[in-house]
C-alpha positions as CSV (number, residue, x, y, z in Angstrom):
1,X,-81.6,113.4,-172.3
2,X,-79.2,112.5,-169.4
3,X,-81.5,112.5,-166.3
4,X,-79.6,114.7,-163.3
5,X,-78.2,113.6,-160.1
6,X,-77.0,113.9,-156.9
7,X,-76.3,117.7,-156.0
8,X,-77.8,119.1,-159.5
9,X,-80.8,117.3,-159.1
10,X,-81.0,118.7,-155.1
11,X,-80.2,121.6,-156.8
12,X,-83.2,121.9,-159.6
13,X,-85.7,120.6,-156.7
14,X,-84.8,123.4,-154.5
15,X,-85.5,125.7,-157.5
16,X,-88.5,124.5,-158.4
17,X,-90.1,125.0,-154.7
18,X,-88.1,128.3,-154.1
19,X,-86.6,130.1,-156.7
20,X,-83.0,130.3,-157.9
21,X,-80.3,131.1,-155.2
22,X,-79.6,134.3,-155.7
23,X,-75.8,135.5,-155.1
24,X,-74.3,139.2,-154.4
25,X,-70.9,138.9,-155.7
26,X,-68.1,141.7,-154.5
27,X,-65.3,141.7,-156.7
28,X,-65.2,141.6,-161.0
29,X,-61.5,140.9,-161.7
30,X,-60.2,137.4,-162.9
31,X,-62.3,135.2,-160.1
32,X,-64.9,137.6,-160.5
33,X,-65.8,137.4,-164.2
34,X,-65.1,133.7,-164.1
35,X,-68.1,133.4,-161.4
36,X,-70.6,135.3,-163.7
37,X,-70.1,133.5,-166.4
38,X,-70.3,130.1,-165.1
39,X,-73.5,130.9,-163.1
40,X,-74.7,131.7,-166.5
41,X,-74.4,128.4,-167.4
42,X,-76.0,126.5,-164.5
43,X,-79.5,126.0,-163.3
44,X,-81.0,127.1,-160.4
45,X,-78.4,130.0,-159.1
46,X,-78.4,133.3,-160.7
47,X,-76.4,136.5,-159.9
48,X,-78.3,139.2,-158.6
49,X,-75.5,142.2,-157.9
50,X,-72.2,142.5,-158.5
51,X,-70.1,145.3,-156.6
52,X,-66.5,147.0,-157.3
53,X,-65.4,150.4,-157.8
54,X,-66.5,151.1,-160.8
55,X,-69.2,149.5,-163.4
56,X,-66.3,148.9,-166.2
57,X,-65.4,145.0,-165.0
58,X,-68.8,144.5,-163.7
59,X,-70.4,145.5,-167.5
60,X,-67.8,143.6,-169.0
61,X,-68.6,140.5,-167.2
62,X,-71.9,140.2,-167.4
63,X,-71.5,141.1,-171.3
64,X,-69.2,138.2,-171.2
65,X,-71.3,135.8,-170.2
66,X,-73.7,136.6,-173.2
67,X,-76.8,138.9,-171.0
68,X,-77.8,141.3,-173.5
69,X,-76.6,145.0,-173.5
70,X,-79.1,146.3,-171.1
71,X,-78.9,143.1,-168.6
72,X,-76.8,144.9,-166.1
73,X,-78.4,148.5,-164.3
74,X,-76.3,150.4,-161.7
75,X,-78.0,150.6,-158.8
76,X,-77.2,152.8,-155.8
77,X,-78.7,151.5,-152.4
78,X,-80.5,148.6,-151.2
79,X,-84.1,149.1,-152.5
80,X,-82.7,150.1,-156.4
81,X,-80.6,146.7,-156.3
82,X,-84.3,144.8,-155.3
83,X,-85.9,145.9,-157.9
84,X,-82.9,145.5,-160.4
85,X,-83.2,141.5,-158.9
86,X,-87.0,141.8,-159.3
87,X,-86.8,143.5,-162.8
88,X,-84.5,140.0,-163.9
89,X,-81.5,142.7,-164.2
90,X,-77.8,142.1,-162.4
91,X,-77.6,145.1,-160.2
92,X,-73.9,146.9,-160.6
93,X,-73.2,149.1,-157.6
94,X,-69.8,150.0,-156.0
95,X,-71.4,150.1,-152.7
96,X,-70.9,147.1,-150.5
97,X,-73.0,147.6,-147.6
98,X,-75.8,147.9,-150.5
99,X,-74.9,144.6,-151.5
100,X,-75.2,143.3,-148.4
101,X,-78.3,145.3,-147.1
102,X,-80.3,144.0,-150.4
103,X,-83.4,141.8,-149.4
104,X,-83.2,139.8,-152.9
105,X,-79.9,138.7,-151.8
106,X,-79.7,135.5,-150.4
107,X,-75.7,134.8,-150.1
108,X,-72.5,137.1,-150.8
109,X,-69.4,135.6,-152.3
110,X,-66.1,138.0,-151.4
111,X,-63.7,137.1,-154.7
112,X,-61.8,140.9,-153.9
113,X,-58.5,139.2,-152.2
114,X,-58.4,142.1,-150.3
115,X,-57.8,141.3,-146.2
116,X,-59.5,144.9,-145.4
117,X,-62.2,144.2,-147.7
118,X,-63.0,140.6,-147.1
119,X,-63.5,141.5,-143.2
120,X,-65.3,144.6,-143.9
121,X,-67.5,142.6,-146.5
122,X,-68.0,139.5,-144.5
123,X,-69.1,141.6,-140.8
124,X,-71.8,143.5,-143.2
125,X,-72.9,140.4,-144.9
126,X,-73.1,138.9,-141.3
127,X,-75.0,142.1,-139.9
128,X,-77.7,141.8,-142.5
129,X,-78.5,137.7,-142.3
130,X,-76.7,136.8,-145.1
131,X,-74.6,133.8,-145.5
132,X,-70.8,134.3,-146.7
133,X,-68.4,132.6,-149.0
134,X,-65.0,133.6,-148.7
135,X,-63.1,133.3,-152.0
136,X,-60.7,135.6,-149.9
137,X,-58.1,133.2,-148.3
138,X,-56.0,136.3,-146.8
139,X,-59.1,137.4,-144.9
140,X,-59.9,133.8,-143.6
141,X,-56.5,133.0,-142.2
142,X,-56.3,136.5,-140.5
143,X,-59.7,136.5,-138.8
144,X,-62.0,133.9,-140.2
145,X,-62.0,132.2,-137.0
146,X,-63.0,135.0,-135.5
147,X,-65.7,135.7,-138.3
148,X,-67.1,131.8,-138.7
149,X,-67.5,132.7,-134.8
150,X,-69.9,135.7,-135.0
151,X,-71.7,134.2,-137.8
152,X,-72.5,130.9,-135.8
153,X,-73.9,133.6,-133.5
154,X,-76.1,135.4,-136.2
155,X,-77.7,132.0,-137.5
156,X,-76.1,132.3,-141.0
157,X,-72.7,130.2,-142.5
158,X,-69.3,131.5,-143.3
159,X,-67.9,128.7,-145.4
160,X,-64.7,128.9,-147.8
161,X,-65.2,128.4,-151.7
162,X,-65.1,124.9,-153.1
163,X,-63.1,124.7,-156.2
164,X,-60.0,126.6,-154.1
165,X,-57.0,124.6,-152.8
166,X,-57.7,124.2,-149.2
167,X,-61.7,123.3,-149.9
168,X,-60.7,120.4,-152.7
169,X,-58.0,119.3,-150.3
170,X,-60.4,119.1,-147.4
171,X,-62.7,116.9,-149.3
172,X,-59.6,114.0,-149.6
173,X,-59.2,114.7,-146.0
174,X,-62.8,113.8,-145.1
175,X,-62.6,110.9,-147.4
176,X,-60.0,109.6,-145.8
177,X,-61.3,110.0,-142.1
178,X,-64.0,108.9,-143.2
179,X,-62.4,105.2,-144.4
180,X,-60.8,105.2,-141.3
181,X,-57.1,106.1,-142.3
182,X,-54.7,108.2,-140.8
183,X,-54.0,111.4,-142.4
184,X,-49.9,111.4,-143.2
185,X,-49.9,114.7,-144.5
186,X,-52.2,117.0,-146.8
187,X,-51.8,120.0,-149.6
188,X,-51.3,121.1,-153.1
189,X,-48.6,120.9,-156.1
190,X,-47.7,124.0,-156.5
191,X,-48.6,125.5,-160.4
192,X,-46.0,127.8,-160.7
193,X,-42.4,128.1,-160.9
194,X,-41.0,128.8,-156.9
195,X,-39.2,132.2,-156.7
196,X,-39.3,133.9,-153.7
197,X,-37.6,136.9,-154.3
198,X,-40.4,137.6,-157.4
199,X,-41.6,141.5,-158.0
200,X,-44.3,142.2,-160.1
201,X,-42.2,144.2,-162.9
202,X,-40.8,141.2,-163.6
203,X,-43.8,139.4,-164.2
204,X,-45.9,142.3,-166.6
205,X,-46.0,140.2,-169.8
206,X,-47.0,137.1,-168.5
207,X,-49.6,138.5,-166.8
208,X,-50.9,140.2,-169.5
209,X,-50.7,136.7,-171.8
210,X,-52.4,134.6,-168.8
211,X,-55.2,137.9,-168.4
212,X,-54.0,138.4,-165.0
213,X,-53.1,141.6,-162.2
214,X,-48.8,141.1,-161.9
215,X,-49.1,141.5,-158.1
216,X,-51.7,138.6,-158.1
217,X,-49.2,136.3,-160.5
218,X,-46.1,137.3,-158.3
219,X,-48.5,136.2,-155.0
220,X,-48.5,132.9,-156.6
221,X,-44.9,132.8,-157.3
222,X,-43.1,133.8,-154.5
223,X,-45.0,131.2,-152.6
224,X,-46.9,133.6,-150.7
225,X,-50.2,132.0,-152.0
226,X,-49.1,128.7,-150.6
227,X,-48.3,129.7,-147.6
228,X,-51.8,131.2,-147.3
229,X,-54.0,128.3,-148.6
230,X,-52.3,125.5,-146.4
231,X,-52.1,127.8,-143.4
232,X,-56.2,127.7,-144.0
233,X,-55.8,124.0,-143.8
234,X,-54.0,123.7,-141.1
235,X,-56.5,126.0,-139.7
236,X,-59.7,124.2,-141.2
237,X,-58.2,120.6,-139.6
238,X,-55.2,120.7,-136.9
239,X,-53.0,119.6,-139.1
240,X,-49.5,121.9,-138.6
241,X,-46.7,122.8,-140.9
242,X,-43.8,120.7,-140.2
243,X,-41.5,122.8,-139.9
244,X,-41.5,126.6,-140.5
245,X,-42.2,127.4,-144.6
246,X,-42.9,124.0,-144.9
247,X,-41.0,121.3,-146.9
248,X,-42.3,121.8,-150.4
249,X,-40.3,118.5,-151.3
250,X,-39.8,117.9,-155.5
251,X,-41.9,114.9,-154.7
252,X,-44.0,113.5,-158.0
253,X,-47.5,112.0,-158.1
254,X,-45.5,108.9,-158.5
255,X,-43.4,108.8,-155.0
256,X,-45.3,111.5,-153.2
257,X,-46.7,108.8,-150.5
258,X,-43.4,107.9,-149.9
259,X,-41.9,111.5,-149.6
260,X,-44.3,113.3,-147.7
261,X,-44.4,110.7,-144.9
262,X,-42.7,110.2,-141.7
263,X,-39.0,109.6,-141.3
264,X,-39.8,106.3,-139.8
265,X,-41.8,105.3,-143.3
266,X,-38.4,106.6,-145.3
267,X,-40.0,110.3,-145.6
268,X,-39.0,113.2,-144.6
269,X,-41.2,114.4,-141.7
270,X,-40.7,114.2,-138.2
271,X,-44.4,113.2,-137.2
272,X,-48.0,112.5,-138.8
273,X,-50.7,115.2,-139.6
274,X,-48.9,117.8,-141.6
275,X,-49.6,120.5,-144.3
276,X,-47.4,120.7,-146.7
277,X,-46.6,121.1,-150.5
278,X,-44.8,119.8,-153.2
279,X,-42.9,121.7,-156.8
280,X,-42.6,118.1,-158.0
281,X,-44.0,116.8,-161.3
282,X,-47.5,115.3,-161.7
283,X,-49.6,116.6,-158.9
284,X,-50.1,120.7,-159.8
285,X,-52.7,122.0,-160.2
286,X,-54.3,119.1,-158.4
287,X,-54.3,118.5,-154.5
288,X,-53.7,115.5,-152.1
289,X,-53.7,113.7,-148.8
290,X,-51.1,111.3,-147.7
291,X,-52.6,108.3,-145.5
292,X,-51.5,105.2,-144.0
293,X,-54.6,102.8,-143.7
294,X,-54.6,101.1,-139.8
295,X,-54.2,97.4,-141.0
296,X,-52.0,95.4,-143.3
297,X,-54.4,93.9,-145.2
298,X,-55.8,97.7,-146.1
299,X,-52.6,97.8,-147.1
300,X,-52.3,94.9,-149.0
301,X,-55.7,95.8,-151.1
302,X,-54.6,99.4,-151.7
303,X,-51.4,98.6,-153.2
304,X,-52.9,96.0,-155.4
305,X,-55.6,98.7,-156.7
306,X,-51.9,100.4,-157.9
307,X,-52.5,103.4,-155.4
308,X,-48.4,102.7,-154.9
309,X,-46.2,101.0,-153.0
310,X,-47.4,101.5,-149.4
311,X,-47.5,101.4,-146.5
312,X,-48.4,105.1,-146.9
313,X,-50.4,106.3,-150.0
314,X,-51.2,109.3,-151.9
315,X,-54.6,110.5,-152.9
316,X,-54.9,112.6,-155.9
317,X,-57.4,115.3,-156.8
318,X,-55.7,115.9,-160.1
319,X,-57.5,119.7,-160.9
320,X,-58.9,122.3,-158.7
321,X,-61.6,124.2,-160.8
322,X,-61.3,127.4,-158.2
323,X,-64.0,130.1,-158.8
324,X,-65.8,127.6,-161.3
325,X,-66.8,125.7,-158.0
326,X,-67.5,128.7,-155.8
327,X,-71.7,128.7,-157.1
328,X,-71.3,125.3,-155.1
329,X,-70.7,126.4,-151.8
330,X,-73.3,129.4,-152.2
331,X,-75.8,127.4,-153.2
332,X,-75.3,125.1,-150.1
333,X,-74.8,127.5,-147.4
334,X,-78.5,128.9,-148.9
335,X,-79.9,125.1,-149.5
336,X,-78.4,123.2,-145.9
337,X,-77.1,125.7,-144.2
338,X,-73.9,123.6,-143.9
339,X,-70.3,125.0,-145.4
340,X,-67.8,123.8,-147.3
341,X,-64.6,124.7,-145.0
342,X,-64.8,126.4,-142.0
343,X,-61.9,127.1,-139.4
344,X,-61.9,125.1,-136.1
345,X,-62.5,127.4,-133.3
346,X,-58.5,127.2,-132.1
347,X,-55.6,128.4,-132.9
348,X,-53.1,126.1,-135.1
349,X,-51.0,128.2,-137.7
350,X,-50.5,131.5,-138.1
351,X,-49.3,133.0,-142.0
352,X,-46.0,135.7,-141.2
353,X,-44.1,137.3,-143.5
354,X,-40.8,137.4,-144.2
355,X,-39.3,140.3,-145.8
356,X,-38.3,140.2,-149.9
357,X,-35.6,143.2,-149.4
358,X,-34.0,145.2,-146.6
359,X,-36.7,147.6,-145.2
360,X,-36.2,151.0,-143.5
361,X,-37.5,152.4,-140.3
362,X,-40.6,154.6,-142.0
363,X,-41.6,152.6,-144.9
364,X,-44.9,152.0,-145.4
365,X,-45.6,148.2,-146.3
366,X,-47.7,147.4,-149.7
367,X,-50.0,144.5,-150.5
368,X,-49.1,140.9,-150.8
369,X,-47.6,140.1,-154.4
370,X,-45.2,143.5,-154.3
371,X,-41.6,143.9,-153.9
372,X,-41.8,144.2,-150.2
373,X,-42.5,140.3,-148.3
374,X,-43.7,137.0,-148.7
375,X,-46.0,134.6,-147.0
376,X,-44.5,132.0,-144.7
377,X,-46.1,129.2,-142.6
378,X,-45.6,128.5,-139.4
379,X,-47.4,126.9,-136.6
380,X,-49.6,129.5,-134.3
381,X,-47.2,128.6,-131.4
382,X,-44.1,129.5,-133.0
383,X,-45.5,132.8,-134.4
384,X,-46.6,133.5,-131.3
385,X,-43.5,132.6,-129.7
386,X,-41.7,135.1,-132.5
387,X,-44.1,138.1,-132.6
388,X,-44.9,137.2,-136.1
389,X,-46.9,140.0,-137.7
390,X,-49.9,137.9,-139.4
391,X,-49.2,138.3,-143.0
392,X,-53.3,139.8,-143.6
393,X,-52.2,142.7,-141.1
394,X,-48.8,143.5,-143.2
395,X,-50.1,145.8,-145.6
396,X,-50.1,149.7,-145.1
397,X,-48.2,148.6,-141.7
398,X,-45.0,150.7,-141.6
399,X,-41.5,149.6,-140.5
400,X,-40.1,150.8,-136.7
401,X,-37.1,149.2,-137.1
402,X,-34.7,147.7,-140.2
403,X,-35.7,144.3,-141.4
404,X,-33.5,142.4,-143.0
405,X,-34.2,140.9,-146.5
406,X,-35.1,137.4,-145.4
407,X,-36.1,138.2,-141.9
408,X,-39.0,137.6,-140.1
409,X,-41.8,140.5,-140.3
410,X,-43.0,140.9,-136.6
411,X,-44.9,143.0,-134.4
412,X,-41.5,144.6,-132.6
413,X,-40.1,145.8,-135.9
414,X,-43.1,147.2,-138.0
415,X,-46.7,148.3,-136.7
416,X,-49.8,147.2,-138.2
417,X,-52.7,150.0,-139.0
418,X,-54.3,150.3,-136.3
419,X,-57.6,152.5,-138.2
420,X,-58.0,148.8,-140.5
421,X,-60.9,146.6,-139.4
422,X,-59.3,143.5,-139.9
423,X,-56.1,145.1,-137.1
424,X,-59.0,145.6,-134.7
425,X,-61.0,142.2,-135.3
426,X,-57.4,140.6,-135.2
427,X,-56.7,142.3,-131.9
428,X,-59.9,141.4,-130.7
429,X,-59.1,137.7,-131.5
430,X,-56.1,138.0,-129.8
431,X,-57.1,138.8,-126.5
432,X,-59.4,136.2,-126.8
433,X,-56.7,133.8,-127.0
434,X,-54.5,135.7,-125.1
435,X,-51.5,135.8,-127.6
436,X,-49.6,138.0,-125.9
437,X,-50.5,137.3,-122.5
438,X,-46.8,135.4,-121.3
């Protein structure tokens, strides 16, 4: 028998006094499923609900992760998801102020992507004295500041999901301040081919190979999802894009230190604390952070441990285990009360869009992944500076004026929906900061 350790072993204590941590998870697609069946597998954290529109992927997942036929019950309210919970059933409603509302509930976990949804999800969660795990980076970089701001208020945590991008490269970061090293630059390898001009059509069999939604394969592949999870860096740290859409050098695991480092260390950016990403070989689907350690013989001992060359070196997380992880940061917003990622309460970067294809006055806008735009970086002074429409108010906005195919989206040539809870918590954000107030 292999004894446990560390956070397992904080984890099986905590059971023992107080139960399992018991999660309400919105969302049964691809992250969805993969969350209910790994909480199968651990100890001490169970599911309790699950909520989307209908009970299909719910049913399925739970039947996935080897419950018996009868494990899941639909539930419709609060009090019928309790005694689901109580009952040692996983409740399956499509209500998610339920969800949220359910006493048995200790934590929700948004996996829906959806920027209208996530807000919606996270202000009831927050309402009802529940903590929140957003595995819903389009939400967070829209209005999590806002959000991580009224749930400081309410006593509970808003925390991003370990196992996703920005939250692995945020543990290198810490490592590193930590040590005492300057942080060069931090980010991701990008997994999949760049294409910006990518439509979902195009992509219909590989989704369906990989058991994926095209629009969510094409908002990996236009670089939209890059663009999102190191704008929640930046927003997480201070670091800044570079320059707008970032570099996104071919640099390799092998030379990245030396790429992704200032131009006065034979790199190529124009000053230190950066996000940023790289298409090169031998760092997808892992994550890193570029330092420079603050004395020569740091220096000396890191490049004789073969971290490279120096003086500035690259630190590897070679996998991201995405939704596998997310359990993690549930369990410790529920056990400590502390979270995982969590924005700083300032602006630094801002996620536009730029447009995939000309775009008429009148058009209504769809979701991120389609036919119409694509994420794009930027620091929160230059979108500012530009109007930049934030790429989580984009969808269902409609055009005012022609775009360009390559042009920025912005608030002068297409309106946002002003009916959408996450327009109103945006604009409520703004004034705070007074975006628009020069």
């Amino acid at each position: 028998m292999i004894e446990r350790i560390g956070f397992a072993a904080e984890l099986a204590a905590y059971t023992d006094r107080n139960g399992p941590v018991t999660i309400g998870l919105a969302g049964a697609g691809q992250m969805g499923t993969d969350i209910v069946v790994q909480i199968a597998l651990m100890t001490g954290i169970r599911i309790g609900a699950v909520a989307a529109n209908s009970a299909r992927r719910p049913m399925q997942a739970i039947a996935m992760a080897g419950y018996s036929e009868d494990h899941g019950v639909v539930a419709a309210g609060p009090s019928a998801i309790d005694r689901a919970i109580e009952a040692g059933h996983i409740a399956v409603t499509d209500d998610l102020g339920a969800l949220c509302a359910a006493g048995r509930i200790d934590v929700v976990v948004d996996a829906t992507g959806s920027p209208e949804v996530g807000t919606f999800l996270a202000m009831e969660a927050i309402r009802n004295g529940k903590h929140i795990v957003m595995l819903n980076v389009e939400a967070d970089i829209t209005v999590g500041r806002l959000l991580a701001r009224k749930a400081r208020e309410a006593g509970v945590v808003y925390t991003g999901s370990a196992g996703d991008e920005p939250a692995s490269t945020l543990e290198l970061i810490s490592f590193a301040q930590s040590l005492g090293m300057e942080v060069v630059a931090a980010g991701k390898g990008k997994n999949n081919p760049l294409r910006h001009s990518a439509i979902p059509e195009e992509y219909e069999e590989e989704a369906r190979q990989r058991d994926m939604n095209a629009r969510m394969l094409v908002e990996f592949i236009d670089g939209s999802k890059t663009m999102v999870e190191m704008t929640a860096i930046a927003n997480c740290t201070g670091l800044r894009p570079d320059v707008p859409g970032m570099h996104g050098p071919e640099a390799t695991g092998d030379n990245l230190g030396q790429v992704l480092c200032t131009a006065e260390d034979g790199g190529i950016l124009s000053k230190t604390g950066c996000v940023d990403y790289t298409i090169g070989k031998g760092v997808a689907p892992g994550v890193f952070c570029v330092v420079k350690p603050r004395h020569p013989r740091a220096i000396e001992r890191m490049a004789d441990l073969k971290v490279g060359p120096g003086p500035c070196f690259a630190l590897i997380r070679p996998f991201h285990l995405t939704s596998l992880e997310t359990p993690l940061s549930a369990a410790r917003a529920v056990m400590y009360r502390r979270p995982d990622m969590v924005p700083v309460d300032r602006p630094v970067a801002e996620c536009g869009a730029i447009a995939k294809r000309d775009l008429k006055p009148g058009e209504m806008l769809g979701r991120i992944g389609e036919a119409d735009y694509r994420g794009y970086a930027m620091t929160w002074d230059d979108a500012r500076a530009r109007r930049a429409l934030p790429l989580g108010l984009v969808e269902k906005s409609r055009v005012v004026r022609p775009v360009k195919a390559g042009e920025l989206v912005t608030h002068d040539n297409c309106a946002s929906d002003d009916s959408l809870l996450v327009t109103k918590m945006r604009a409520e954000l703004d004034a705070v900061d007074g975006r628009f107030a020069d």
